[in-house]
Structures are given as structure tokens and as C-alpha cells.
N, C-alpha and C positions, 0 to 999 in steps of 0.2 A: 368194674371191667374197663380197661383202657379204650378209647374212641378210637376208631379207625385212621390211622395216620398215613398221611401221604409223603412217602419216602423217594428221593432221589439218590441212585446212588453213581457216580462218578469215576469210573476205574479203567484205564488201559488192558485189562488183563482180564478177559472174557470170563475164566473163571472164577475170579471175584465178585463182577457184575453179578457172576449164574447164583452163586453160592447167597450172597447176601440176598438177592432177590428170595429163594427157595428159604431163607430161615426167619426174614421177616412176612413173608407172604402166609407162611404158616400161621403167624402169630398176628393174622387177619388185618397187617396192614396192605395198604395198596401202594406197589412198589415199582416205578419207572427206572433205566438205567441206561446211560451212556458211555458208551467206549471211549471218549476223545474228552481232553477238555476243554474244547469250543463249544465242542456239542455240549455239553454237561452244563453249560455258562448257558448257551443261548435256550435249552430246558427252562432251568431254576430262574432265567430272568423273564420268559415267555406265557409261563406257568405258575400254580401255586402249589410249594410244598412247604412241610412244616418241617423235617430234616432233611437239609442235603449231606451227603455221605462223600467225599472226595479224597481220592489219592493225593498226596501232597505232591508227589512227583510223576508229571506224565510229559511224554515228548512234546506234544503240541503246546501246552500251557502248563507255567508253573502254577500250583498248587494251592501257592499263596496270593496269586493275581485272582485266580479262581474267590478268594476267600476274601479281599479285600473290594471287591467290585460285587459281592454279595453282600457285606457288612453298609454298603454302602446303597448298592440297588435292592435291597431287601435285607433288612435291619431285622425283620421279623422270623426269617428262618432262620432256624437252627443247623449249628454247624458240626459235625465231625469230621475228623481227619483220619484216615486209615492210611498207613506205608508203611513200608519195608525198607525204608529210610532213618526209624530212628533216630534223633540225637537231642541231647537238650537241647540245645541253641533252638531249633527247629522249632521245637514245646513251645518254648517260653515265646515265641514270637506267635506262633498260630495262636497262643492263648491271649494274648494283649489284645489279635487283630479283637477277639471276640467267639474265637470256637470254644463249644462245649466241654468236649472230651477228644480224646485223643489215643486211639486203638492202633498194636502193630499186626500186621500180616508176621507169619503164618498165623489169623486168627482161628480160636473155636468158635461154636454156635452161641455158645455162651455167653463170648467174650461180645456180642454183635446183639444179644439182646437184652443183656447187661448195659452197655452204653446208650442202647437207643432208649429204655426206663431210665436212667438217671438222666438225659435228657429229658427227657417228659415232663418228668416229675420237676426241674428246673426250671422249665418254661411253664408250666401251672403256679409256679412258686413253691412248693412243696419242700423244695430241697433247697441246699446251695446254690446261690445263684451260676454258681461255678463248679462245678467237680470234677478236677486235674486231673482227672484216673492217668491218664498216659504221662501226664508232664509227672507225675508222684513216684510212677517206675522208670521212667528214665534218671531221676533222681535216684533213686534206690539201685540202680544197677549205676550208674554213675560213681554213687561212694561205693561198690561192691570191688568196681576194677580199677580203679584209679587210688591211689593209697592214700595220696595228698589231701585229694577233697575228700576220702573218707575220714580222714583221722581230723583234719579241721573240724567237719559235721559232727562226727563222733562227740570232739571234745569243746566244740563252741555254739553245737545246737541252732536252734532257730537262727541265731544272728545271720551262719553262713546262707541261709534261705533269703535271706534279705532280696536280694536280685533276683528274685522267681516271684510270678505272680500267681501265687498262691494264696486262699484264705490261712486268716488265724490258726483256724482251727486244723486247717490243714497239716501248716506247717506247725502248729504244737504236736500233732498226733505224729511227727514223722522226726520232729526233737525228740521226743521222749521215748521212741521206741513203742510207739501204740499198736501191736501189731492186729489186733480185734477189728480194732481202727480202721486202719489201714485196709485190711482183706474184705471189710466189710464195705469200704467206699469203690478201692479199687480192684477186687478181685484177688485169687488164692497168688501165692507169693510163689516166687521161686527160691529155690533154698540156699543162693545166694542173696537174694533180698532180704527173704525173712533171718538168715544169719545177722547180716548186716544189722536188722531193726531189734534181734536178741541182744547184741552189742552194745547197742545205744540203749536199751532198756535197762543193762546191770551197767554200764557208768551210771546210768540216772540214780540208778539204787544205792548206788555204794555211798 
């Protein structure tokens, strides 16, 4: 049985705050929340939590100022990033600062206690020290709508991953068209992703 974790979550948007609170609170963790991100900063630097949860984009503070004066006043919590902002660029920078995983709104309940176990399991060492779940589907929708970098990915594999920080194994499992892989690290695909990873699985065949 998982140990009771102390959860911070960080969100401009009352019903995100309500919604996360209500689906990890069920799953017997204990869950504080802040509307602002000063407030959410001066919590997680005041306080002790083992996840902080923060919107990457709020008016009062950026997201990532949020993330980098955490990596720094508390090296020890654990970070995820939740928005509705989307983009690689984003990914790939929250991921260097040091955040775990990386979730979009509209999230399910799923999707919220899926990322907060693959954290856990991260920070016990159980897992990858890192598991991209967000930076892997921006990739994946990435090569779906963009032709360019689909077909470079498609036909050059890991090399084009190069500039993502990513594990190995990651980005072997996202070369090759792993889609088992894939769904099992980051959650059920959408059927432009999982197309996309059918694709790269029959070049790898053929």
C-alpha cells in the first residue's frame, strides 16, 4: 500500500485545484491547494510536501520561476506540471529544470493518479529516474501534425530525439514504434499517436 503523501497542488482555475484535490484525496493522500502562484511558492517553500503539482502558466507567476526556485529551495520535492499550454519547447525545458512528469488539462482522474504513481515510484527509485509521460505525447502529437519532423522521426529514428531529454529506453521505445511501451509508461494513445507509432513500427519491419 502506498504511504500517505503530501500533495501540493498549484492552479489558477478553482476547478482544477477542487477536481485534483477530490481525486487524490480519495486515494488517501493529504492534499493542500493554491490558487495563485505566489501563494503556491510561498506553501511548498513554508511547508513540507513530497509532490508539488503546478500550472505552468498562471498570471501572477510563471510556472517555471515556480519550478526553478523549487529545484533549488527544495531539491527534494517532486515536480509535476499540469496546463493547457502544451508545446514541446515547454516539455523539454520543465524536464532539464528537473520535473517528473508532465500532464495536459482537460485531464481524467486517471490521467492524475497515473502521474502522481509514476512519480512515487521514481522518487522510491523503483522506476525511471524520469518518466516523460507528457514530454513522449507532445512528441507523438508533434510528429502526428507537422509532416517535417514526422517523416524525419519516421525515417531517422532516435537520432532526431537527440535534443529531448529523454531516457534510452525512452526514446528507443518511441524509435521503434513500441506502442505496449509507450501506453504502458504514458497512458492509452490517441489515434493519431498510436497511428503515428503503427507507422514507425512497419518502417522498422520492413
Amino acid at each position: 500500500m502506498v504511504a500517505r503523501r503530501r500533495i501540493l497542488v498549484v492552479d489558477d482555475e478553482p476547478m482544477v485545484t477542487s477536481s485534483c484535490q477530490r481525486i487524490l484525496a480519495a486515494e488517501g493522500d493529504e492534499v493542500e491547494t493554491a490558487e495563485s502562484g505566489r501563494e503556491g511558492l510561498r506553501q511548498a517553500l513554508s511547508e513540507q510536501f513530497d509532490i508539488v503539482m503546478a500550472d505552468l502558466r498562471m498570471p501572477d507567476l510563471d510556472g517555471m520561476e515556480l519550478v526553478r526556485t523549487l529545484r533549488s529551495e527544495r531539491p527534494e520535492t517532486a515536480i509535476i506540471i499540469i496546463t493547457g499550454y502544451g508545446s514541446v519547447a515547454s516539455a523539454v525545458e520543465a524536464v532539464k529544470l528537473g520535473v517528473l512528469d508532465y500532464i495536459e488539462k482537460p485531464f481524467t482522474p486517471a490521467q492524475i493518479r497515473e502521474a502522481v504513481a509514476r512519480v512515487t515510484l521514481a522518487v522510491e527509485g523503483k522506476g525511471p529516474a524520469r518518466i516523460e509521460a507528457g514530454l513522449v505525447r507532445e512528441v507523438l502529437r508533434l510528429a502526428a501534425r507537422d509532416r517535417n519532423f514526422g517523416q524525419r522521426l519516421l525515417y531517422e529514428g532516435s537520432r532526431v530525439l537527440s535534443g529531448f531529454p529523454l531516457s534510452l529506453e525512452t526514446k528507443a521505445a518511441v524509435a521503434s514504434g513500441d506502442i505496449a511501451w509507450v501506453e504502458k509508461e504514458c497512458g492509452e494513445l490517441s489515434p493519431a499517436e498510436r497511428a503515428w507509432l503503427q507507422r514507425r513500427l512497419q518502417a522498422e519491419t520492413r
